[in-house]
PDB file of N, CA, C and O in Angstrom:
ATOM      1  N   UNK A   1     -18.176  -7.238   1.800  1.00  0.00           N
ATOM      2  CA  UNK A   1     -17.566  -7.323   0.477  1.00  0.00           C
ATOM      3  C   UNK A   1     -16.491  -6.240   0.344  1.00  0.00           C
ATOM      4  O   UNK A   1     -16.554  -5.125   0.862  1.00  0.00           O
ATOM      5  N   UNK A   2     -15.713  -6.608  -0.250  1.00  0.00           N
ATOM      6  CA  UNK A   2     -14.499  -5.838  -0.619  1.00  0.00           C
ATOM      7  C   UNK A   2     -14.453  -5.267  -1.702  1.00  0.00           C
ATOM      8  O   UNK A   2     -15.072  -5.765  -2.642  1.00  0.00           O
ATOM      9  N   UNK A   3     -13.718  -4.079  -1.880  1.00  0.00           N
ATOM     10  CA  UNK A   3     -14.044  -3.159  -2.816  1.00  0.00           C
ATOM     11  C   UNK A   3     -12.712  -2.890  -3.689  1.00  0.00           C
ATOM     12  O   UNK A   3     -11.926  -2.009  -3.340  1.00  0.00           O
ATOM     13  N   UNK A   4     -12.522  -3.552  -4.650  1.00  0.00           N
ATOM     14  CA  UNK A   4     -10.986  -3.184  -5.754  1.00  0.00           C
ATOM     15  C   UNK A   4     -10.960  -1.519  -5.417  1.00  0.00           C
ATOM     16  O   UNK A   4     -11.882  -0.737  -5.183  1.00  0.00           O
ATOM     17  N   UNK A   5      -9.483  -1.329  -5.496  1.00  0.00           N
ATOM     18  CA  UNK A   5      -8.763  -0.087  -5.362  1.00  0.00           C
ATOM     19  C   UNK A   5      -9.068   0.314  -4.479  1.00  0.00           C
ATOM     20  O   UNK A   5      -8.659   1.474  -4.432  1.00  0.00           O
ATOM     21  N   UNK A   6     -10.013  -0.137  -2.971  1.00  0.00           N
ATOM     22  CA  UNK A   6      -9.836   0.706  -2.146  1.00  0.00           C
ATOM     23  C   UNK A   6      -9.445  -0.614  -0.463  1.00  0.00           C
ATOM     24  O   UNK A   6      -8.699  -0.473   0.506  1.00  0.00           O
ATOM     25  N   UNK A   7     -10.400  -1.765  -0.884  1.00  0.00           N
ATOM     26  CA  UNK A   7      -9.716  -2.495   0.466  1.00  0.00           C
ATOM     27  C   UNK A   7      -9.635  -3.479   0.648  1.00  0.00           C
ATOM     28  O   UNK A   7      -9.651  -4.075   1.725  1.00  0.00           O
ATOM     29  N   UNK A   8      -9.454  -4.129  -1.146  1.00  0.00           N
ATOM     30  CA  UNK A   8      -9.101  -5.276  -1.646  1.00  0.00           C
ATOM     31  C   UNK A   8      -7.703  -5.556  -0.866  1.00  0.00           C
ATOM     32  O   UNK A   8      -7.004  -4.622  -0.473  1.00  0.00           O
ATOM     33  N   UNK A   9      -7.230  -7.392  -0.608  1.00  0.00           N
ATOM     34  CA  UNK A   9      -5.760  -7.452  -0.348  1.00  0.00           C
ATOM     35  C   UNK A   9      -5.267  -6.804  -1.762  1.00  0.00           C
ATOM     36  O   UNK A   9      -5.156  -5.585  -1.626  1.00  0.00           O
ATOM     37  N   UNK A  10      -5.034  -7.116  -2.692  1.00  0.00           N
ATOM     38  CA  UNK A  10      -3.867  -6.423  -3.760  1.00  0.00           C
ATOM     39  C   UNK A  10      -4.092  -5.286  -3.332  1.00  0.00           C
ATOM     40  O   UNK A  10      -2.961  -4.804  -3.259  1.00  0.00           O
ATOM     41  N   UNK A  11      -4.950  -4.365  -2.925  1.00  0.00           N
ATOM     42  CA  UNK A  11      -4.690  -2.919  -3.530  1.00  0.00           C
ATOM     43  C   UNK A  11      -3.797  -2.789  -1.699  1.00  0.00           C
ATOM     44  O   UNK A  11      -2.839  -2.024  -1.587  1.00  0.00           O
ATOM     45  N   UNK A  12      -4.155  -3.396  -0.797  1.00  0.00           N
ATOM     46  CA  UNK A  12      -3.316  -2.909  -0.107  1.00  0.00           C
ATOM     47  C   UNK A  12      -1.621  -3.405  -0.088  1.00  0.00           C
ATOM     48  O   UNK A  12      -0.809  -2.647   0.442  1.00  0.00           O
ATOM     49  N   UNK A  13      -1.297  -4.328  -0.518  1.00  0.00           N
ATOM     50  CA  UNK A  13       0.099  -4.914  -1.027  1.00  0.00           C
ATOM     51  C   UNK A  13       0.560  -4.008  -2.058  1.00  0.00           C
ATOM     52  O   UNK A  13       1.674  -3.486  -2.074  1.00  0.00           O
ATOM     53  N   UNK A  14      -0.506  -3.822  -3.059  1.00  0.00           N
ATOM     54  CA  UNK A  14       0.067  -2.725  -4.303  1.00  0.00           C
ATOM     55  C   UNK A  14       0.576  -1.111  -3.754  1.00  0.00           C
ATOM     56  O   UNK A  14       1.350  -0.368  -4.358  1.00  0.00           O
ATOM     57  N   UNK A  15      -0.156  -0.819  -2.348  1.00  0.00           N
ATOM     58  CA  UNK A  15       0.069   0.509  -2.066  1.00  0.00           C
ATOM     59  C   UNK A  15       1.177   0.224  -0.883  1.00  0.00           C
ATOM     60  O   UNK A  15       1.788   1.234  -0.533  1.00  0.00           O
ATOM     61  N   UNK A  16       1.461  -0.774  -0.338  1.00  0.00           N
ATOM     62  CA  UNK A  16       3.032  -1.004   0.502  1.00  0.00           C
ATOM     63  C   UNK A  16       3.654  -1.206  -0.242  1.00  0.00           C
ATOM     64  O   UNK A  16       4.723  -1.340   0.353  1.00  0.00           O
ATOM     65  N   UNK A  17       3.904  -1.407  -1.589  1.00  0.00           N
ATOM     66  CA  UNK A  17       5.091  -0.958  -2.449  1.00  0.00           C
ATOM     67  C   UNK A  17       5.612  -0.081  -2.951  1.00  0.00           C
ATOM     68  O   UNK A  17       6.770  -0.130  -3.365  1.00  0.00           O
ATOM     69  N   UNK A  18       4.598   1.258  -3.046  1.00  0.00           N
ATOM     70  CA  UNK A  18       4.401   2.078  -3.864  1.00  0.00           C
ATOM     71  C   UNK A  18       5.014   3.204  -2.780  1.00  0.00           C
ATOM     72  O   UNK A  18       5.957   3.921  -3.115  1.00  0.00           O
ATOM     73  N   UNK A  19       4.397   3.296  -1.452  1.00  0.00           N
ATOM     74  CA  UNK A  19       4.754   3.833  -0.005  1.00  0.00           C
ATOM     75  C   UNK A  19       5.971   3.874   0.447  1.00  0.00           C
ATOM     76  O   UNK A  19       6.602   4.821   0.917  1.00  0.00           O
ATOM     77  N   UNK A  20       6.508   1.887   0.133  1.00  0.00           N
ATOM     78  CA  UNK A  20       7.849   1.702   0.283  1.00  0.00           C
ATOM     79  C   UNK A  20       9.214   2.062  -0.609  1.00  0.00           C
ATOM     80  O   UNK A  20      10.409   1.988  -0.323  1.00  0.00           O
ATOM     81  N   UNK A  21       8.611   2.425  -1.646  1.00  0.00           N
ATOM     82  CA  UNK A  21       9.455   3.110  -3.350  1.00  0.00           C
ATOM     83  C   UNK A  21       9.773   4.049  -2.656  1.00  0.00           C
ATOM     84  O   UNK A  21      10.902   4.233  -2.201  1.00  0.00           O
ATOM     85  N   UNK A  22       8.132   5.246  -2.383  1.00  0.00           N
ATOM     86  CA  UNK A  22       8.862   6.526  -2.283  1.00  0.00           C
ATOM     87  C   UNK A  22       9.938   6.945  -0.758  1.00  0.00           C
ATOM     88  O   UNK A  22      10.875   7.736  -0.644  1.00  0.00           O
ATOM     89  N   UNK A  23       9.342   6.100   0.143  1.00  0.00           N
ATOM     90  CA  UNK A  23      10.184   6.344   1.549  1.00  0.00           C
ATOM     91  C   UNK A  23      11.897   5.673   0.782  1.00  0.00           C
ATOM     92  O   UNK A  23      12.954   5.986   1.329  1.00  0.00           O
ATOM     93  N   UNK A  24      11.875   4.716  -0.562  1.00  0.00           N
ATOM     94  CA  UNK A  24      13.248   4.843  -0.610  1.00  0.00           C
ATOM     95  C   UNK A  24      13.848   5.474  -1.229  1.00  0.00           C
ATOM     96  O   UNK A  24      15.040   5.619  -0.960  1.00  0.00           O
ATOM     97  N   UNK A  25      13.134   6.251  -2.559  1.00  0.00           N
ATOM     98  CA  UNK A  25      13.288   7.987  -2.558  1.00  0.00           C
ATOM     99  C   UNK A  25      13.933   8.584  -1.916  1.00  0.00           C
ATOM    100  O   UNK A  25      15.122   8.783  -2.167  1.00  0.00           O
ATOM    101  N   UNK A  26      13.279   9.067  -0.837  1.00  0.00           N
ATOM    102  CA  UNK A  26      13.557  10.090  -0.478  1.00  0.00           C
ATOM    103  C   UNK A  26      14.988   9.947   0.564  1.00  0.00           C
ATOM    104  O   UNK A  26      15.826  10.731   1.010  1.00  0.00           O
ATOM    105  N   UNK A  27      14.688   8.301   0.660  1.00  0.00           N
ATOM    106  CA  UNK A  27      16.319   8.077   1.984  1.00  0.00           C
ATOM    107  C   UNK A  27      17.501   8.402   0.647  1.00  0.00           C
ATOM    108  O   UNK A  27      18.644   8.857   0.681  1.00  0.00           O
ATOM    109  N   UNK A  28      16.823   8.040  -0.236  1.00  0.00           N
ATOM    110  CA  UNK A  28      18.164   7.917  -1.119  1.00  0.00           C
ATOM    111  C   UNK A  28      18.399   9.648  -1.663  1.00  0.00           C
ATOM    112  O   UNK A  28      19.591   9.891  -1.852  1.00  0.00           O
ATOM    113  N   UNK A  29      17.704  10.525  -1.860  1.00  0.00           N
ATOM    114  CA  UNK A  29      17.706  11.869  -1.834  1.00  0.00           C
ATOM    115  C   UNK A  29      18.696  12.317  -0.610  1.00  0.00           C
ATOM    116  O   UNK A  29      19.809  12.759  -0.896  1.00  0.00           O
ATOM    117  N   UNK A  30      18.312  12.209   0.659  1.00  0.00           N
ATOM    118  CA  UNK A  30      18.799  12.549   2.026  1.00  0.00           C
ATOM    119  C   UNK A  30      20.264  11.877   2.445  1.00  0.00           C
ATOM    120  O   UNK A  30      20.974  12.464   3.262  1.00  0.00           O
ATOM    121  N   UNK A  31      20.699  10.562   1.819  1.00  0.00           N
ATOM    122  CA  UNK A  31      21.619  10.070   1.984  1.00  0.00           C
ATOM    123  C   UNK A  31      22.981  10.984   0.990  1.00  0.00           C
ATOM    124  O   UNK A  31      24.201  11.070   1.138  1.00  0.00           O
ATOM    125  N   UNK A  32      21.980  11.557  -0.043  1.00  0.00           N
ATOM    126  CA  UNK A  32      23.017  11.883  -1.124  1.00  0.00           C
ATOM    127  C   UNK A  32      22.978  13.246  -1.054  1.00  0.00           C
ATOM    128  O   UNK A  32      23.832  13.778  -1.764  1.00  0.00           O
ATOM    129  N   UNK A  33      22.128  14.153  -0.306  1.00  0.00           N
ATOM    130  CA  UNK A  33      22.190  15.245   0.093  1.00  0.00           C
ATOM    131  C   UNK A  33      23.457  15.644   0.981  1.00  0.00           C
ATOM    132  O   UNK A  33      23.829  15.049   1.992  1.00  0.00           O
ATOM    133  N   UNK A  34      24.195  17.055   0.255  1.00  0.00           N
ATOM    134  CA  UNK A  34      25.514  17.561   1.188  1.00  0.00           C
ATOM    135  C   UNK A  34      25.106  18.440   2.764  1.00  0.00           C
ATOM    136  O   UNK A  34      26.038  18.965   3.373  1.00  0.00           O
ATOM    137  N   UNK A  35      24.009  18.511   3.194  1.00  0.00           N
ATOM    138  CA  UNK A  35      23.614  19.269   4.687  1.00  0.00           C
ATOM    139  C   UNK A  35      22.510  18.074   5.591  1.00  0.00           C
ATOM    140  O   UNK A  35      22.237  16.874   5.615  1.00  0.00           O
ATOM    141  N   UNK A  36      22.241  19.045   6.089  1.00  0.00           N
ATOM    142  CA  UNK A  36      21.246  17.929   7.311  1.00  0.00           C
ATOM    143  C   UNK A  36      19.863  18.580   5.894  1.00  0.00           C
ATOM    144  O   UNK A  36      20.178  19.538   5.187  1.00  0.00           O
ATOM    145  N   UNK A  37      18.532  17.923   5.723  1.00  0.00           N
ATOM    146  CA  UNK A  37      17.452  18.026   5.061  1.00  0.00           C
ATOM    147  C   UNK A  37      16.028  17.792   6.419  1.00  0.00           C
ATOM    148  O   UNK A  37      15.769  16.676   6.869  1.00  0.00           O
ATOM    149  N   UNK A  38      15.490  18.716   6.741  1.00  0.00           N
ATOM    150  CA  UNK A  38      14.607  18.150   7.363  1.00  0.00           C
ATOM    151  C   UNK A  38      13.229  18.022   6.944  1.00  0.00           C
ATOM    152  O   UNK A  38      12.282  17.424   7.456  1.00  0.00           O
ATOM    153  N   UNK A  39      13.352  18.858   5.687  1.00  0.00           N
ATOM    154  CA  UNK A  39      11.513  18.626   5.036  1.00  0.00           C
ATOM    155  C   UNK A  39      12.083  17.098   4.477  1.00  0.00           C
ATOM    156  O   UNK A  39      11.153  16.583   3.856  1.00  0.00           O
ATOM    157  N   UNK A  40      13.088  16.345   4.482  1.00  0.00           N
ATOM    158  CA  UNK A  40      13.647  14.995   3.330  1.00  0.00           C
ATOM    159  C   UNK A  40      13.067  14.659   4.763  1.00  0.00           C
ATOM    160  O   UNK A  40      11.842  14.547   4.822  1.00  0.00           O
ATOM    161  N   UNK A  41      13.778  14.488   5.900  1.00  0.00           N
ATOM    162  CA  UNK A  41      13.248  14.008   7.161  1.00  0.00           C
ATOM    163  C   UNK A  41      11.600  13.548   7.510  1.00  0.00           C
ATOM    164  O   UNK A  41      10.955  12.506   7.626  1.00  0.00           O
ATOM    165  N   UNK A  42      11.345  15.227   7.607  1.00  0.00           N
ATOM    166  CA  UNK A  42      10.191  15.235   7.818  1.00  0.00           C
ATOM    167  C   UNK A  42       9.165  13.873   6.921  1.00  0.00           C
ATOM    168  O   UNK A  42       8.431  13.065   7.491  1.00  0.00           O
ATOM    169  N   UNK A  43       9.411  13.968   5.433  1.00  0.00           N
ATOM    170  CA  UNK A  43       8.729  13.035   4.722  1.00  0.00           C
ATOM    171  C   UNK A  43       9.017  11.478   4.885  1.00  0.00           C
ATOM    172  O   UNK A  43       8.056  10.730   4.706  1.00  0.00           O
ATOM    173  N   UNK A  44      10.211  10.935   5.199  1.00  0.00           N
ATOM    174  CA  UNK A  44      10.735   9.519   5.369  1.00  0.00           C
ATOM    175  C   UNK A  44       9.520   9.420   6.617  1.00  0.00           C
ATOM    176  O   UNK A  44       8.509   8.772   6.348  1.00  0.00           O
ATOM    177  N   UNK A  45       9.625  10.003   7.836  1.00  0.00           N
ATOM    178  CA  UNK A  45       8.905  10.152   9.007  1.00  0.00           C
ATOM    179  C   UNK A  45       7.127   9.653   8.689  1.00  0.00           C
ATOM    180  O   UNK A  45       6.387   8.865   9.277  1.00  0.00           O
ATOM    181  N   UNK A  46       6.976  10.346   7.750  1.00  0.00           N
ATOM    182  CA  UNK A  46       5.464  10.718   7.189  1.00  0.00           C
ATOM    183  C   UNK A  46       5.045   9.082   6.452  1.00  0.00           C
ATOM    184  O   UNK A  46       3.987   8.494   6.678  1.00  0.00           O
ATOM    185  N   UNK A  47       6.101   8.596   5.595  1.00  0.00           N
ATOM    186  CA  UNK A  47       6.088   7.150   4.906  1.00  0.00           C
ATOM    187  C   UNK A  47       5.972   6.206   5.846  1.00  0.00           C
ATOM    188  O   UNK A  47       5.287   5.201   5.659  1.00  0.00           O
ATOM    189  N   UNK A  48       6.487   6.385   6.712  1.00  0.00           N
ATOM    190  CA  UNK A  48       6.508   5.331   7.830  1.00  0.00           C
ATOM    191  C   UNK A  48       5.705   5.372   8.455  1.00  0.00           C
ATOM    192  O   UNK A  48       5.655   4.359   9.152  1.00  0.00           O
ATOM    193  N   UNK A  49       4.560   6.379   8.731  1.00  0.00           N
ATOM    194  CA  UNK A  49       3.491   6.547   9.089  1.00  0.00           C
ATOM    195  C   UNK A  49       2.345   5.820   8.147  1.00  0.00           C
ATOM    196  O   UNK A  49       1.210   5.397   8.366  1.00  0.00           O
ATOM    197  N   UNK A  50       3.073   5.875   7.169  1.00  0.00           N
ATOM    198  CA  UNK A  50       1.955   5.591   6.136  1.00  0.00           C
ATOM    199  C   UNK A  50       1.857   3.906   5.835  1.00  0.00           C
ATOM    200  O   UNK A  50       0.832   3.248   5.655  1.00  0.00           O
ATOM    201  N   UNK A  51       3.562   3.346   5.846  1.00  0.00           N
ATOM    202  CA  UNK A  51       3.503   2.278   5.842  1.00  0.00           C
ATOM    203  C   UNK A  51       2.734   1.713   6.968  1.00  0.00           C
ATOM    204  O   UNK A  51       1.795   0.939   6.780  1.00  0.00           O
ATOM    205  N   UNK A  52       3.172   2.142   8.282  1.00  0.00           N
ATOM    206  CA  UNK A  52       2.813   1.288   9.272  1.00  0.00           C
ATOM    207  C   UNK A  52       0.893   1.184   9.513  1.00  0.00           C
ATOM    208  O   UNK A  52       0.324   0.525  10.384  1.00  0.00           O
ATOM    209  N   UNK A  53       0.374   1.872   8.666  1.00  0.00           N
ATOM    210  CA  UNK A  53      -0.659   1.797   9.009  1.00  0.00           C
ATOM    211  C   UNK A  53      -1.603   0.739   8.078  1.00  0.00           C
ATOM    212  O   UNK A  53      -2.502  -0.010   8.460  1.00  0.00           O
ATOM    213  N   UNK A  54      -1.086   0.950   6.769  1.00  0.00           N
ATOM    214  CA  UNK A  54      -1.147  -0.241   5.644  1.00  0.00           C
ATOM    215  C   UNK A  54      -1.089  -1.317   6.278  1.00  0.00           C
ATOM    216  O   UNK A  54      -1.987  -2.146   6.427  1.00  0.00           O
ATOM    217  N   UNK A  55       0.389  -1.341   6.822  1.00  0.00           N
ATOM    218  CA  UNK A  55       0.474  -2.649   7.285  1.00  0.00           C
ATOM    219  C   UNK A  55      -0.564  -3.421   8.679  1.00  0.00           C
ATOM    220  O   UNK A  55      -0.784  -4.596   8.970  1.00  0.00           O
ATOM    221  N   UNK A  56      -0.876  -2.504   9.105  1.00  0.00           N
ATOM    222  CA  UNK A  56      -1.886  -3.103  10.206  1.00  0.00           C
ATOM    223  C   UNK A  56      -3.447  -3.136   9.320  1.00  0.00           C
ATOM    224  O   UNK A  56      -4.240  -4.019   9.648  1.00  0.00           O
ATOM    225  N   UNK A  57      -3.840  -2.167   8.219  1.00  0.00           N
ATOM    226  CA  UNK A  57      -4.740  -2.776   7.467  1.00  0.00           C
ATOM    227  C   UNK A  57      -4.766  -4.083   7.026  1.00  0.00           C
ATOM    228  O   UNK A  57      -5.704  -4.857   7.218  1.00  0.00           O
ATOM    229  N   UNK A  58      -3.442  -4.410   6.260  1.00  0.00           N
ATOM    230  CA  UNK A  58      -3.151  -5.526   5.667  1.00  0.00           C
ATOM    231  C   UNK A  58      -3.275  -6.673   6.785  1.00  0.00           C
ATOM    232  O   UNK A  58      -3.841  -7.731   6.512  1.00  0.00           O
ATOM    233  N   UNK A  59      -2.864  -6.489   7.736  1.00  0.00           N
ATOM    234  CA  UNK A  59      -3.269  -7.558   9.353  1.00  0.00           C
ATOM    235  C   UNK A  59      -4.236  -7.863   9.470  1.00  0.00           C
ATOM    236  O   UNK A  59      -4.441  -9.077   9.513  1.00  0.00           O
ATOM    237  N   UNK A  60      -5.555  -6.768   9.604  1.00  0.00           N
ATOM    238  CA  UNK A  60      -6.193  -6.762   9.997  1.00  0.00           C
ATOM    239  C   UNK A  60      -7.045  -7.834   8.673  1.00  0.00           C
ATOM    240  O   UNK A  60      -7.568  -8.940   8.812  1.00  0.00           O
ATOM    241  N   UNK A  61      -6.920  -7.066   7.567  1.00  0.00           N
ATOM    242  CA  UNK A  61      -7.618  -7.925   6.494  1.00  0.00           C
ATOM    243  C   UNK A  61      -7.467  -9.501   6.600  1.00  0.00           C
ATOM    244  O   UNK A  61      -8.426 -10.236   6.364  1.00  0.00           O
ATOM    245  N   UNK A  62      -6.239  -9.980   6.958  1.00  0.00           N
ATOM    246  CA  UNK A  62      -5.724 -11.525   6.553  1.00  0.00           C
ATOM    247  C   UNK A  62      -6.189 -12.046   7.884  1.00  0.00           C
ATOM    248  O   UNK A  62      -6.281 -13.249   8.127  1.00  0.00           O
ATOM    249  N   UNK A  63      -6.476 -11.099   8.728  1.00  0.00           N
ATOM    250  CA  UNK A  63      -7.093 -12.439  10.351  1.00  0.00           C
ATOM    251  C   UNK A  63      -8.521 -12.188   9.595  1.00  0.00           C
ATOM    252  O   UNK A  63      -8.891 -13.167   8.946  1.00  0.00           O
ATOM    253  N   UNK A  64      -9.388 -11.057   9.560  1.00  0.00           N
ATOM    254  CA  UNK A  64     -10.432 -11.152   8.885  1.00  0.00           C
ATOM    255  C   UNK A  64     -10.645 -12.514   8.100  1.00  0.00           C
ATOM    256  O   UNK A  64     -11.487 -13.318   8.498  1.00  0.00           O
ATOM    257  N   UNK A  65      -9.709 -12.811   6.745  1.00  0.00           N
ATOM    258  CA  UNK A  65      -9.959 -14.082   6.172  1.00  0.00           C
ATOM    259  C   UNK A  65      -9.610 -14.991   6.654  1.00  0.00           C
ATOM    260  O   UNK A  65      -9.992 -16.106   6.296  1.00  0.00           O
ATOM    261  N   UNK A  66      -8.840 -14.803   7.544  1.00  0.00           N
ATOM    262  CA  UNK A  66      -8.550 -16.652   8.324  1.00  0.00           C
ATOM    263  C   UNK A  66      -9.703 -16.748   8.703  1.00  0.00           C
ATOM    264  O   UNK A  66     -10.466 -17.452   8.043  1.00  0.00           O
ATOM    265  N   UNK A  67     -10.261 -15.945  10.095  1.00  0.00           N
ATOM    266  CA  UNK A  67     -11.497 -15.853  10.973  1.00  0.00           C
ATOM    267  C   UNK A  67     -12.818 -16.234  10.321  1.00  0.00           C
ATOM    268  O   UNK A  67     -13.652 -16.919  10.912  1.00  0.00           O
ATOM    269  N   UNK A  68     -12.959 -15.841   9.274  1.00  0.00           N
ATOM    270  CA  UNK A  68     -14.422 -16.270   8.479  1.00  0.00           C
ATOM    271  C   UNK A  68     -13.895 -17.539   7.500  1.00  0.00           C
ATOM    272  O   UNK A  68     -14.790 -17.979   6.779  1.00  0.00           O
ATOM    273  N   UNK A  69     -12.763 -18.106   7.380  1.00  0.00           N
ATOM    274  CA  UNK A  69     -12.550 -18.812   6.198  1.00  0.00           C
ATOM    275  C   UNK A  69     -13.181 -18.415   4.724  1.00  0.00           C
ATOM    276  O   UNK A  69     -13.563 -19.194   3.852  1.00  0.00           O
ATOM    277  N   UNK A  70     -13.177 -17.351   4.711  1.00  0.00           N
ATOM    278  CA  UNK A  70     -13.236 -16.991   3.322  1.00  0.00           C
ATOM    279  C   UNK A  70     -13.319 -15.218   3.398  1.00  0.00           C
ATOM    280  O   UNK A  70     -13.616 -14.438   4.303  1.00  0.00           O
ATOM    281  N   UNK A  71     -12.868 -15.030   1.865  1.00  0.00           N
ATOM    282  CA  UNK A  71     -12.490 -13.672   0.694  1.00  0.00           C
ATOM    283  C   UNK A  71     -13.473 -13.583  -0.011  1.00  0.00           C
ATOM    284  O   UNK A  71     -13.698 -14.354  -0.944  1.00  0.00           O
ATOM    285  N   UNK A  72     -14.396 -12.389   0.409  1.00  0.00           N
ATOM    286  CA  UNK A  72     -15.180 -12.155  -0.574  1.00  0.00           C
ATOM    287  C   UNK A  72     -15.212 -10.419  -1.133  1.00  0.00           C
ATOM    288  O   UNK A  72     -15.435  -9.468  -0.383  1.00  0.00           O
ATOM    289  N   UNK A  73     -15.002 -10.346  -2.249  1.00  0.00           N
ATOM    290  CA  UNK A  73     -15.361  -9.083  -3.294  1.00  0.00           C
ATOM    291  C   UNK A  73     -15.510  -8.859  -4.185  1.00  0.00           C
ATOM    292  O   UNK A  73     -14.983  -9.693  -4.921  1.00  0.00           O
ATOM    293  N   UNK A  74     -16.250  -7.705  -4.968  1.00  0.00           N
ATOM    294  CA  UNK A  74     -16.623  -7.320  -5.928  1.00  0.00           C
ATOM    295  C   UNK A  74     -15.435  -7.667  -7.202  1.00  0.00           C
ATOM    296  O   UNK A  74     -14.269  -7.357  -7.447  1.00  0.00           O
ATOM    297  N   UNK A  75     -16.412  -8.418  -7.758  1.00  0.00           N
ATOM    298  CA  UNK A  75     -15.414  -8.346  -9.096  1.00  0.00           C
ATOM    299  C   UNK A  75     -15.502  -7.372  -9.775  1.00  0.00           C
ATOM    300  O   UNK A  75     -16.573  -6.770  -9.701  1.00  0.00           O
ATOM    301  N   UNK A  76     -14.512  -6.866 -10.631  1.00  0.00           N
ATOM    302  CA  UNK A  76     -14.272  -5.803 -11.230  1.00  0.00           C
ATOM    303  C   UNK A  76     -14.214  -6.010 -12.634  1.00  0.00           C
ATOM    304  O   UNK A  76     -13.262  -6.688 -13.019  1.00  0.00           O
ATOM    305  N   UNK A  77     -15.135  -5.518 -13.626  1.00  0.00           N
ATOM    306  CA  UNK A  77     -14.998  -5.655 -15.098  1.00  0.00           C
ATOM    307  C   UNK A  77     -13.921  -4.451 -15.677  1.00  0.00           C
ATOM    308  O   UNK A  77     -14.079  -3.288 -15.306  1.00  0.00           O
ATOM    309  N   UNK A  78     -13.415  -4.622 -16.106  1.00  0.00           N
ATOM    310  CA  UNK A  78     -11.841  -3.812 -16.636  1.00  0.00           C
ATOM    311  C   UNK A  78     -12.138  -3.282 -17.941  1.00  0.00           C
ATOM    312  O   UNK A  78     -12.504  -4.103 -18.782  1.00  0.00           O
ATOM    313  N   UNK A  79     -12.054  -2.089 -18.271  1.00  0.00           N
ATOM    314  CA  UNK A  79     -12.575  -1.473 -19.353  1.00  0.00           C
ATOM    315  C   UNK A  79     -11.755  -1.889 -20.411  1.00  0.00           C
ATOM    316  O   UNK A  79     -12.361  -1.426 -21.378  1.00  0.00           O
ATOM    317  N   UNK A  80     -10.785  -2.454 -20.842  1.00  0.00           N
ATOM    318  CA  UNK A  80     -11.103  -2.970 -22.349  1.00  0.00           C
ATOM    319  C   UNK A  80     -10.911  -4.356 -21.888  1.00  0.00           C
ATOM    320  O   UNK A  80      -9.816  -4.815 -22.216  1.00  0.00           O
ATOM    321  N   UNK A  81     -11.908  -5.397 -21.009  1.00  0.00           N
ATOM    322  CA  UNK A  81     -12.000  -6.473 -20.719  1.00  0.00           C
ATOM    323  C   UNK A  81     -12.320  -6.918 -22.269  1.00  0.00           C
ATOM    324  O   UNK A  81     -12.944  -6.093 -22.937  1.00  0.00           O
ATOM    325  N   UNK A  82     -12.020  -7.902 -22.768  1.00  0.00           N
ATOM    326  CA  UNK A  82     -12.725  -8.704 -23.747  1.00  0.00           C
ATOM    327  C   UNK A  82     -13.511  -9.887 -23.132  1.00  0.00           C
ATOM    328  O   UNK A  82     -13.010 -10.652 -22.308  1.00  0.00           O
ATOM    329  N   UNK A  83     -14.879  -9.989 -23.629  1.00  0.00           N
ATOM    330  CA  UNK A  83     -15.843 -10.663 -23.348  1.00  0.00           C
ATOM    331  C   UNK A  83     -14.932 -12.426 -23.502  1.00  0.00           C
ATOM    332  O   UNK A  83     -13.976 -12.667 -24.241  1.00  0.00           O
ATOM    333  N   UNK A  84     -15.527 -13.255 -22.691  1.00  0.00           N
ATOM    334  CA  UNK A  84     -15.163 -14.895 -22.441  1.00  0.00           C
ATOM    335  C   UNK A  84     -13.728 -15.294 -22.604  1.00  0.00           C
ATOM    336  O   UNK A  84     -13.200 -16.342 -22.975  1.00  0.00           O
ATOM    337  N   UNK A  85     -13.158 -13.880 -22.128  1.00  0.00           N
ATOM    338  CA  UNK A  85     -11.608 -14.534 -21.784  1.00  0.00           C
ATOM    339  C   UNK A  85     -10.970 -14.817 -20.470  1.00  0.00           C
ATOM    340  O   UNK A  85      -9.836 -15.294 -20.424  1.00  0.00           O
TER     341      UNK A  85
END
């Protein structure tokens, strides 16, 4: 079973966007920067680390659901859920 916010598909799609924002941050910091930046470096480096590993989570999850033919996880009740909607 899968667990919201930690290894649900959305939460890993929600966090390759969020990964992919800031790596364009910071290119866009470094692009507009007047010298060479290598802590700006250093971090683009670090995103891409971060993406690429998401992304092989995210792989790994979707052969997972092909392979079993089915998605299963915890549903999540949402704190101001309203009851029978």
């Amino acid at each position: 079973m899968k667990i919201p916010n930690l290894n649900t598909l959305s939460t890993f799609i929600d966090r390759l966007c969020i990964e992919n924002v800031k790596k364009a941050h910071f290119i866009f910091l470094l692009e507009n920067s007047l010298e060479r930046d290598s802590v700006l470096e250093e971090k683009i480096r670090q995103q891409e680390k971060i993406i690429d590993a998401l992304q092989l989570e995210l792989v790994n999850l979707l052969d997972e659901i092909l392979s079993k033919g089915k998605y299963e996880y915890f549903g999540e009740i949402r704190t101001f859920q309203r009851e029978n909607i």
